[in-house]
C-alpha positions in Angstrom: 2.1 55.2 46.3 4.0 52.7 43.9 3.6 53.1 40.5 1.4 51.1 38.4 3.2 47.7 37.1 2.4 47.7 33.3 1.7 44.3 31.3 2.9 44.6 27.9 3.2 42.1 25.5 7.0 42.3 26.0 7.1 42.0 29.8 9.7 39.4 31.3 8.7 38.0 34.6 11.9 37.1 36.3 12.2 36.2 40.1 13.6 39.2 41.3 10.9 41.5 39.5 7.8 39.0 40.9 9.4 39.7 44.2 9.4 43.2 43.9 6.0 43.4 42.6 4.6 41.6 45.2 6.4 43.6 47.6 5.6 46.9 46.5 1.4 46.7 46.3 2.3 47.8 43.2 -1.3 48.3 40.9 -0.3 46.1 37.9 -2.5 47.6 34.7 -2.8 46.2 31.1 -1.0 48.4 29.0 -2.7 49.9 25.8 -0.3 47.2 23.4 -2.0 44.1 25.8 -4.9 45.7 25.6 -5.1 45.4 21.9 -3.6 42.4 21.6 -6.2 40.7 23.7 -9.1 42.5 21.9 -8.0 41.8 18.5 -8.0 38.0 19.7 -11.3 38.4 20.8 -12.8 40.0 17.6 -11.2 37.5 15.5 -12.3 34.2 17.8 -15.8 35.5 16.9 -15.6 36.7 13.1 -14.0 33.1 12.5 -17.2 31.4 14.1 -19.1 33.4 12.4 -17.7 33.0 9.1 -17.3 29.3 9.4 -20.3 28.1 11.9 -19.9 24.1 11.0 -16.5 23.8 12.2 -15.8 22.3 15.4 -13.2 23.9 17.5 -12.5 22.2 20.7 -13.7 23.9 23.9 -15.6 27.1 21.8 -18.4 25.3 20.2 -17.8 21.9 21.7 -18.1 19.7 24.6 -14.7 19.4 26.8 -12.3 16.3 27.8 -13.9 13.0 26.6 -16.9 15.0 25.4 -14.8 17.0 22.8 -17.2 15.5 20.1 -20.1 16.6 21.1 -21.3 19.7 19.4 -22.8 22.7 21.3 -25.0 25.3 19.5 -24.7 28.7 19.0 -27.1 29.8 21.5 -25.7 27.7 24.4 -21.5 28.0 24.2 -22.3 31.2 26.8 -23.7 29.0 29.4 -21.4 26.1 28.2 -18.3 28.8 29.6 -20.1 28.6 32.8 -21.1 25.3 33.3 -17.4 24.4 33.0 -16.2 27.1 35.4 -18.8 25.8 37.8 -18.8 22.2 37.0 -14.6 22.2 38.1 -15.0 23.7 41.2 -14.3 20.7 42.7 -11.1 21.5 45.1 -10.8 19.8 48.9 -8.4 19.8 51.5 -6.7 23.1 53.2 -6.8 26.7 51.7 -4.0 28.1 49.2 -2.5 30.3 51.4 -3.4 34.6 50.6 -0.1 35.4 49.3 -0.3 32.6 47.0 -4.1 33.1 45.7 -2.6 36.6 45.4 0.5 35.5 42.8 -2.2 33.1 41.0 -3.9 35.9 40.3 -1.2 37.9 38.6 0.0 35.0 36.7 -3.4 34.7 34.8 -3.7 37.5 33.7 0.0 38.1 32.7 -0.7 34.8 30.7 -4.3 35.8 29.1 -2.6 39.2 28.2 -0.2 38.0 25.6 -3.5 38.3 23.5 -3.7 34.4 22.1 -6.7 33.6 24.4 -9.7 34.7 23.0 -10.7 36.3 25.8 -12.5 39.9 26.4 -10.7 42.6 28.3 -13.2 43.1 30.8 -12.4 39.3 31.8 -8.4 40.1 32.3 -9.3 43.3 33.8 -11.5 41.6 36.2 -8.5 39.5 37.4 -6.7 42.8 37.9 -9.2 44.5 39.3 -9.2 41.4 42.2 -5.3 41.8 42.9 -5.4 45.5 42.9 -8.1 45.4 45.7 -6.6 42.2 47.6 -9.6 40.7 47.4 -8.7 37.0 47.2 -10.5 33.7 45.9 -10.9 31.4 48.3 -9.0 28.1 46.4 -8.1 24.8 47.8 -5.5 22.7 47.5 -6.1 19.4 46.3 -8.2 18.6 43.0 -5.3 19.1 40.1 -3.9 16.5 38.4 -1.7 19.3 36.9 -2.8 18.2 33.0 -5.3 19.7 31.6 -4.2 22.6 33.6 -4.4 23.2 37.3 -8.7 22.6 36.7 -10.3 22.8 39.7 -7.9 25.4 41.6 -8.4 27.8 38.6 -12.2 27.4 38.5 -12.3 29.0 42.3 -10.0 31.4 41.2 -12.8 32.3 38.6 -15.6 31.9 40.5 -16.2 35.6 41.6 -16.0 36.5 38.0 -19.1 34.9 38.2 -20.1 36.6 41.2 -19.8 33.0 42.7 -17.7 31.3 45.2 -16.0 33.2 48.4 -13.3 35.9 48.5 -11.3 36.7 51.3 -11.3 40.7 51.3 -9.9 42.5 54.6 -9.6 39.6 57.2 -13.2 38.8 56.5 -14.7 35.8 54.4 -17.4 37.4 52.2 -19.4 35.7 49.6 -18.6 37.0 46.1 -21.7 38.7 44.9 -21.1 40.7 48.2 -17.8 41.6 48.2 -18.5 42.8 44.1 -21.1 44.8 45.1 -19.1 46.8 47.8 -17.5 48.0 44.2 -20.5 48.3 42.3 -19.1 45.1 39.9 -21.4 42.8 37.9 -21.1 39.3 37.1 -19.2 39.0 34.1 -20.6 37.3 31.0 -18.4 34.5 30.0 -18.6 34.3 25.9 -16.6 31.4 23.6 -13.6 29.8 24.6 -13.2 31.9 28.2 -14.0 29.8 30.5 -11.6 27.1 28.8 -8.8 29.6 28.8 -9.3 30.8 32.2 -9.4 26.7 33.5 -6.6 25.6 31.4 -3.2 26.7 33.2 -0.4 26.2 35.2 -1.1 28.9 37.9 -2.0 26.8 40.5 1.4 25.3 40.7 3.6 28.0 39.0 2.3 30.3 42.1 3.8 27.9 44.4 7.2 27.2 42.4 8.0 30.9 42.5 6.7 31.4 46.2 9.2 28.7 47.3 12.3 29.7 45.3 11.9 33.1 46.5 12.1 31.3 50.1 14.6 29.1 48.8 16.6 31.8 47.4 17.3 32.9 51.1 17.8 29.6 52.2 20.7 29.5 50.1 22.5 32.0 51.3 21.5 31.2 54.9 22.2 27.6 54.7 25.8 28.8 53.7 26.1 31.2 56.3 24.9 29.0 59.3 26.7 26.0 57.9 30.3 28.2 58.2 28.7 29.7 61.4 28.7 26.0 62.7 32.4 24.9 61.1 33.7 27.7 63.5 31.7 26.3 66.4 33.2 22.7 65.6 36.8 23.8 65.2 36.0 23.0 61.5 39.5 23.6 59.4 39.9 25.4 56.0 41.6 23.9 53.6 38.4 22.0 52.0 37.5 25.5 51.2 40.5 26.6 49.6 39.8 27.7 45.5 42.6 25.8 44.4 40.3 21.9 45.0 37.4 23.5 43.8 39.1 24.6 40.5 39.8 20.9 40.1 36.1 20.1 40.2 34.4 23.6 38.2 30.6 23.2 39.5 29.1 26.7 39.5 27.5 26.1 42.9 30.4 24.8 44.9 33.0 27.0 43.5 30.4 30.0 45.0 29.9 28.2 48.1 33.5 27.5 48.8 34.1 31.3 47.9 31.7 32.2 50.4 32.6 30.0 52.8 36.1 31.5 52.8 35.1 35.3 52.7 32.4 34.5 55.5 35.7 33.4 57.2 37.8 35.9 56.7 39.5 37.7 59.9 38.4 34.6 62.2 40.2 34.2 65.3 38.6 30.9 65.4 40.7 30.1 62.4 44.4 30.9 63.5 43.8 28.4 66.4 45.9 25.1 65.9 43.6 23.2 65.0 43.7 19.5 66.2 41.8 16.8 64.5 43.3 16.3 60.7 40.0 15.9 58.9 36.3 17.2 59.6 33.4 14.8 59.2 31.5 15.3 55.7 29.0 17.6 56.8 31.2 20.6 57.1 34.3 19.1 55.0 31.9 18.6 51.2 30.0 21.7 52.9 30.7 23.3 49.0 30.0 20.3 47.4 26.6 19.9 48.7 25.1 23.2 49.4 26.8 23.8 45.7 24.6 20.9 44.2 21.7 22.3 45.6 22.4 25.5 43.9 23.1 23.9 40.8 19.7 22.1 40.6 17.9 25.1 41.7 19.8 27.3 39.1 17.5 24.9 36.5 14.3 25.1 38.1 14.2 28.8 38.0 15.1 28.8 34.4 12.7 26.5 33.9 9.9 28.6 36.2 11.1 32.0 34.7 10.6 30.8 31.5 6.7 29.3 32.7 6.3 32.4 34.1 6.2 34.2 30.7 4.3 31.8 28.7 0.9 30.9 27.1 -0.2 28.3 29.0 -4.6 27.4 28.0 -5.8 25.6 24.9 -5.9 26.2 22.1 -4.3 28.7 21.1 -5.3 31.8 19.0 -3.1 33.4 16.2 -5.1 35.9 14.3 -2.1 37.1 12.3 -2.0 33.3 10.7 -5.5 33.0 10.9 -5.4 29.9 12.6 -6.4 28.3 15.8 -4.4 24.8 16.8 -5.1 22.9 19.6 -2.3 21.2 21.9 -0.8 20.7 24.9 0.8 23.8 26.5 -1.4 23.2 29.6 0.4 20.3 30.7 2.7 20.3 34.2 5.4 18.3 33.3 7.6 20.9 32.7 6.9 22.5 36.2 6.6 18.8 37.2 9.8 17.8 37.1 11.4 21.1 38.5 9.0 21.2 41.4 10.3 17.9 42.5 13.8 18.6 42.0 13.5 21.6 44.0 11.9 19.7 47.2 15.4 17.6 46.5 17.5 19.6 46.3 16.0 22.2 49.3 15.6 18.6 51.0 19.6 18.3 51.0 20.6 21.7 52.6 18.6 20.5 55.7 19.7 16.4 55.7 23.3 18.0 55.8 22.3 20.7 58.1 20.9 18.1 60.9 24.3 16.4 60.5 26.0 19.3 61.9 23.8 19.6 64.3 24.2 16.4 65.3 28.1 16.5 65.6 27.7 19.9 67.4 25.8 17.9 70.2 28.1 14.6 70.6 30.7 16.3 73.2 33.5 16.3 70.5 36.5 19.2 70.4 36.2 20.4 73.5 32.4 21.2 73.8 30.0 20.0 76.4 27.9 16.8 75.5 24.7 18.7 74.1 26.0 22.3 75.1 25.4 22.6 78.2 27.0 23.6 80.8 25.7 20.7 83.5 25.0 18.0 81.3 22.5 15.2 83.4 20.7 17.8 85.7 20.2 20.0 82.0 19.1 17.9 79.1 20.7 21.2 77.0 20.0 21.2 73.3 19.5 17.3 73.6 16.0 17.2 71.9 16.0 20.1 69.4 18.0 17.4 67.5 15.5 14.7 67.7 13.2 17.7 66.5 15.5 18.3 63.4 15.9 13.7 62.9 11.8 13.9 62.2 11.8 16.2 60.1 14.5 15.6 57.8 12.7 12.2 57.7 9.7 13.8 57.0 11.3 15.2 54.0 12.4 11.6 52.6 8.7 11.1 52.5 8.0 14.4 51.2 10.8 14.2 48.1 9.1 10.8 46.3 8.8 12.4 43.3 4.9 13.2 41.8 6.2 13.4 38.6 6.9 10.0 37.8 2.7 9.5 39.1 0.1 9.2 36.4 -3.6 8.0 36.3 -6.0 8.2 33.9 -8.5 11.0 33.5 -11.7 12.0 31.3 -12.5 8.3 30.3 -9.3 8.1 29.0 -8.7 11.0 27.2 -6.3 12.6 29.9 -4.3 9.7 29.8 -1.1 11.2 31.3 -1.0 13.6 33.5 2.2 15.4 35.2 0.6 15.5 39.4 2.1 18.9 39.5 0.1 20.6 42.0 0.8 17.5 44.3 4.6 18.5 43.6 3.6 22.6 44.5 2.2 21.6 47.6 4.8 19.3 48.8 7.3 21.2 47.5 6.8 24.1 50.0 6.5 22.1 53.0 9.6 21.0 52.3 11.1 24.5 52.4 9.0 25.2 55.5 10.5 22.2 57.4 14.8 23.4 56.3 13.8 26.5 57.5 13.2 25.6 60.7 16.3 22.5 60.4 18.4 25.3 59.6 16.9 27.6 62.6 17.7 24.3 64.6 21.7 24.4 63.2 21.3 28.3 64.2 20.5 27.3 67.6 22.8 24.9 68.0 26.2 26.6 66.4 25.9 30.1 68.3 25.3 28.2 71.5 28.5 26.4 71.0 30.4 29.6 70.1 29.5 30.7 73.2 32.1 28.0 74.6 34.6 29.1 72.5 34.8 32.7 74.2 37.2 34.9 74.6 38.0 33.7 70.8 35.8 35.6 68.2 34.9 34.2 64.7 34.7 36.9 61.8 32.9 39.9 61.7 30.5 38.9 59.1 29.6 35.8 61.3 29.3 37.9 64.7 26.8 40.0 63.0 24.6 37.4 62.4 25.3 36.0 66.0 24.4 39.3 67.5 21.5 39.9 65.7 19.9 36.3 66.7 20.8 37.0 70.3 18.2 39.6 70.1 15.7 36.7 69.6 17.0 33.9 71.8 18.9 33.8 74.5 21.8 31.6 75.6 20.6 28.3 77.3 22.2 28.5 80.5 19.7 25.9 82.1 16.8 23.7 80.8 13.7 26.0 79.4 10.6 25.2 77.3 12.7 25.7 74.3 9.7 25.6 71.5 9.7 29.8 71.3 13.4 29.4 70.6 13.2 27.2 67.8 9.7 28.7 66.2 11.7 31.8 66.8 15.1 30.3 65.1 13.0 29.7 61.7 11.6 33.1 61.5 14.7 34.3 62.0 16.5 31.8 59.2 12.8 33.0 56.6 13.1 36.9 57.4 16.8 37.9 58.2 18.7 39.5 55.3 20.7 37.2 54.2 23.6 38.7 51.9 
């Protein structure tokens, strides 16, 4: 068994830890410095409205949103916790996928652990007690304006706490009360401020920024492994990958890609060929200079989600040492906003430049077969794969309008900007769904074309790779239904290990 994954207050979330975590089934526990942390918040929330009972602090002892002047008593701010967790559990539309209910969970309570909440253990405990078991919320996807915090995705997160809502728990879809009591657990009793702090957050669409740049990580590296795969197919030449151009022109990202480009090239037969056209067409020639962009841009959306990751992110804020409580705006999206939406961009690019290639690959250029096949006319070949890959890099245009740049008006006016973030999450991923399989198409297309290149053999590194997706589809000798190729071609391009 894995051991326990400690929250303390000085745990750093990076991607590469999240991924192991999630990996390993990991129990994640509070540690005994979190553990104090978030009780002495709690003790101090509630010696502070005791010795001051006249003052109004938003979201404890008053109303919330455009009703933040309205004044609650003493004996109703319990129920007022669970009117709000119940009165936002307003999602629509599909369901937020297991894995990802599973991450939302996690990032809670790493974020109510930092002890500036208010909130009781039991209620971070409970949130851990719900990963540890895998028994899952069932949230939607649509109902955040990514403001306030993700609202209405975080109040079916919370539900259960409740003993209300659904969970998904072992393939079956239980209601909560039923799946608690299979562990003997009792509603929880919501006191001041913990329904506000479990509502207000950026979980919804932090979950879905690290799930795709943990896929997008991969499609990095594959994206500039397929791309060189498919210069060797094409009779690409070299020299746009030699170091000395890309020491002209720094960029991080396409001095890497253009390094890896040449390494991935290294010992090609391919390569010593003459080599008979004098320049390549863009989508293998700026290969480094677009894949490297990509990078670039993604290299500041994880910074950006790291540091998300690790933050307090509910309102207000609690900071007993200072006795004081201030109320703000860490709950807003924009932040995650703007990097969501530059990552559908920028993921967007690896596969607009990916369908190019396959598009040259197919035209019956260098010495390979119009749509590589052998019997072009009675075989239509790899003909419609690319009209496949043409929809859905235009789907992505659509996709990549930025939600960011969106705002409407919320709360009679009191939410008067908002950042549309969890419409950026959800777009986001789709996007890295669709270049998986546009790269899975380029895949398809570039080892079939090698074949026509035989006896000649490309590098080592590349015939690996070739090799291994042999073992999932075959050459296309004649016409076949070819859809198990390509949904086989995109698994391959999500699971293979990519160095």
């Amino acid at each position: 068994m894995a051991q326990d994954f400690a929250l303390t207050p000085s745990t750093f979330l990076d991607l590469t830890s999240l991924e192991e975590l999630l990996r390993s089934k990991a129990r994640v526990v509070l540690s005994p410095e979190a553990r104090q942390r978030v009780e002495d918040c709690h003790h101090y929330l509630h010696g502070r409205l005791e010795r001051t009972p006249d003052e109004a602090i938003y979201g404890i002892n008053t109303g919330f949103g455009a009703l933040c002047n309205q004044v609650i008593p003493t004996e109703q701010r319990q129920q007022l916790q669970v009117n709000l967790v119940m009165s936002h559990a307003c999602g629509t539309g599909e369901e937020v996928p297991a894995e990802l209910v599973r991450l939302m969970l996690l990032l809670k309570a790493q974020s109510l652990s930092y002890g500036h909440s208010g909130v009781q253990v039991s209620t971070v405990q409970r949130l851990l007690d719900l990963y540890n078991r895998g028994m899952l919320p069932v949230v939607y996807q649509q109902g955040s304006l990514g403001a306030s915090g993700d609202l209405a995705p975080l109040a079916h997160l919370c539900l259960p706490l409740l003993g209300l809502g659904e969970v998904n728990y072992e393939g079956y879809r239980l209601a909560a009360a039923d799946a608690m009591s299979l562990f003997s657990w009792q509603p929880l009793t919501l006191e001041a401020k913990e329904g506000l702090a479990l509502l207000n957050g950026t979980q919804f669409m932090l979950a879905y920024a690290v799930h795709a740049l943990l896929r997008t990580r991969r499609l990095l590296a594959a994206a500039d492994v397929i791309g060189a795969l498919s210069l060797e197919a094409f009779d690409g030449r070299p020299e746009p990958f030699d170091e000395r151009l890309h020491r002209l022109r720094p960029h991080a990202g396409q001095l890497t890609v253009a390094a890896r480009v040449r390494e991935l090239l290294g010992g090609s037969e391919l390569q010593q060929q003459p080599k008979t056209a004098v320049q390549d067409p863009y989508s293998f020639r700026c290969l480094p200079q677009v894949h490297g962009a990509s990078r670039d841009a993604l290299a500041y959306v994880e910074r950006v989600v790291e540091t998300e990751c690790n933050a307090v992110t509910d309102n207000p804020n609690i900071f007993p040492e200072g006795d004081v409580i201030l109320s703000g705006g860490n709950f807003h999206g924009q932040p995650l906003a703007l990097a969501l939406d530059m990552l559908a961009i920028a993921t967007a690019e690896l596969g607009s430049i990916s369908q190019q290639r396959t598009t040259q690959l197919i035209s019956g250029q260098r010495g390979l077969p119009p749509f590589l096949v052998a019997e072009p006319g009675l075989n239509s070949g790899l003909m419609i794969p690319q009209y496949t890959a043409a929809g859905i890099v235009s789907q992505n245009k659509q996709l990549c309008t930025p939600a960011s740049v969106d705002s409407l008006v919320s709360s009679n006016g009191q939410e008067d900007h908002v950042s549309m973030g969890a419409n950026a999450a959800t777009k986001a991923l789709r996007v890295v769904q669709n270049v998986e399989q546009l790269l899975g198409i380029e895949l398809l297309n570039a080892t079939q074309a090698l074949e026509f290149r035989r006896p000649a053999r490309t590098s080592a590194a590349l015939e690996q790779v070739v090799a291994a997706f042999r073992e999932k589809t075959a050459f296309v000798a004649q016409d076949r239904v070819l859809y198990p190729d390509l949904h086989a071609a995109a698994a391959f391009v999500r699971d293979y290990g990519w160095a």
